[in-house]
N, C-alpha and C positions, 0 to 999 in steps of 0.2 A: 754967875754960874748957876743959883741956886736957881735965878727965875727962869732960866730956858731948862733946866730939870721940872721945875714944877707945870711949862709951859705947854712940855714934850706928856707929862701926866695926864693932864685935863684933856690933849685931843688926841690921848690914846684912848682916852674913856669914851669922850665926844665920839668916837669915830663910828664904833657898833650903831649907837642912836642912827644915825644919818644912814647906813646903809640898811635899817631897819623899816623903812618906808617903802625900800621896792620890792621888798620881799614877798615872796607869792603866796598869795591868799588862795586857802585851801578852797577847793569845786566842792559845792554843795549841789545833792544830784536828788531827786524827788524818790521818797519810798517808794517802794514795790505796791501794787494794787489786788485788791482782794484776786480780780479777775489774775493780773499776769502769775501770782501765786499757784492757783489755780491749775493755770494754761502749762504750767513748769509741772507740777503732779498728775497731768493728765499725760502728759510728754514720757513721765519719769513710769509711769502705769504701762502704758504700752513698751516699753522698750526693755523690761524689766527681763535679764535670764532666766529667772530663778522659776518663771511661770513656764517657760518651756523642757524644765527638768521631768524626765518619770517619775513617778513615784518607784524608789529602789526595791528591788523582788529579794527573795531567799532573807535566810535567818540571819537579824540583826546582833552585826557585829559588835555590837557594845556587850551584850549580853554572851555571846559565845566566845568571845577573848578576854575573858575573866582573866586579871591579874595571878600569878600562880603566887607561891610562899617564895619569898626571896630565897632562904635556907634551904631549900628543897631546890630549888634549881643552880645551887652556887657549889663550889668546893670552900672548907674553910682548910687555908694554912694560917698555922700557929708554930711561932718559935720565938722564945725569949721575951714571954709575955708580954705579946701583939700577936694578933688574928687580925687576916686578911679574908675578903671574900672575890673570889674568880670564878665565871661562869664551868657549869661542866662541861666538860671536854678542852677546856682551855688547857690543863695539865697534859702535854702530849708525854711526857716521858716521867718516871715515878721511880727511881732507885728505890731499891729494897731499904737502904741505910736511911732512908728518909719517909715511910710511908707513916711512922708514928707520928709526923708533922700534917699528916690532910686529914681533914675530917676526924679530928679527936682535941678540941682544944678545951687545957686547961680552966677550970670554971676563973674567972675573975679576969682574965686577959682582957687586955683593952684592946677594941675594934680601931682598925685604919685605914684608911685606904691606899690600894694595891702601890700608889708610886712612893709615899712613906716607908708600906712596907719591904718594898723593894730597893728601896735606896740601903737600907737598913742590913739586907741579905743578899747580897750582889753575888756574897762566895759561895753560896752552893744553889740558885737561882739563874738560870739560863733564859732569855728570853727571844724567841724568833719572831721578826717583825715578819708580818705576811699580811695579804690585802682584803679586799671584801666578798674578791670572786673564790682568792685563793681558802678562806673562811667558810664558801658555802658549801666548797666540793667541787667548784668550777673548774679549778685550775688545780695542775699539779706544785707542789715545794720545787721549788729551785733542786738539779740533781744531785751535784754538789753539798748539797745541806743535809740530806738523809742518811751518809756518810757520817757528816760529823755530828749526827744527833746522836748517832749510835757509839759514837768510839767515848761522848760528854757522860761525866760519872757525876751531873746536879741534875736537878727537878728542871725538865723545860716547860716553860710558859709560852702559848703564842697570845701576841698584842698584836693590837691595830690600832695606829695615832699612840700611843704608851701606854696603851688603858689592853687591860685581857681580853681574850676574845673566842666565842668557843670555835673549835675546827671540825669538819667535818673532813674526813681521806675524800681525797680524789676518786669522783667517780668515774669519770673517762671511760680507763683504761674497763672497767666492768661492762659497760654499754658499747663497747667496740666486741666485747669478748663477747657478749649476748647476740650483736649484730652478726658475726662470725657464726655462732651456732644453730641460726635460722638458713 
């Protein structure tokens, strides 16, 4: 028994060897020549986009979309030593009982961010998800919603994706009324 166990060993090992002889030998293929090098960058020159762009006109944007001060374009809410920051206009609704919470917070408060601080203050924190047309002014609020923004006695917040976002009202209806007055 022991020698067809050690027999079943030696040409399990033997066996790789043997099939190791037909195994495919790698294509060795001749370098590239100064010339064909060449004949590929002369190729890569003329076909190039970047040579058929203008040169861009008017005031360079790098220079005139200067980053602004984070704190100057944010609201800060604070309650319960944490501050959050939310773009302006993101707060569409402001209760009197709660205006001591925006833009006044406590020296020492630790900074968070909006979905910490929001988890944190669910009960007097309203949030209305809305889109990116309905963000810019494009679109109006769902009609149903402007009802019950008014009858909500917390701070509403609009998001887009979980994160704040600022709102501009609906311009629509203004540009039908202008169109009307001409």
């Amino acid at each position: 028994m022991r020698k067809r166990y050690a027999l079943a060993i030696i040409l399990a090992a033997a066996a790789p060897c043997e099939a190791g002889d037909g195994a495919k030998k790698p294509a060795f293929r001749d370098a590239a020549t100064h010339e064909e090098l060449s004949l590929q960058l002369r190729k890569a020159d003329q076909e190039d986009p970047m040579k058929a762009l203008l040169p861009s006109e008017g005031a360079d944007p790098s220079v005139s979309n200067q980053p602004q001060n984070l704190l100057e374009s944010s609201d800060l809410i604070s309650f319960q030593g944490l501050t959050t920051l939310v773009p302006k206009r993101a707060i569409i609704k402001l209760p009197e009982a709660f205006k001591d919470r925006v833009n006044n917070p406590p020296p020492g408060n630790r900074v968070v961010g909006w979905l910490d601080f929001y988890a944190l203050n669910r009960g007097w924190i309203t949030v209305v998800e809305i889109t990116r047309s309905q963000a810019g002014g494009n679109e109006a609020l769902a009609e149903g919603l402007s009802d019950q923004l008014d009858k909500s006695k917390n701070m509403i917040v609009t998001v887009l994706d979980s994160g704040p976002i600022s709102y501009m009202p609906y311009r629509g209806d203004a540009e039908t009324k202008k169109e009307e007055l001409k």
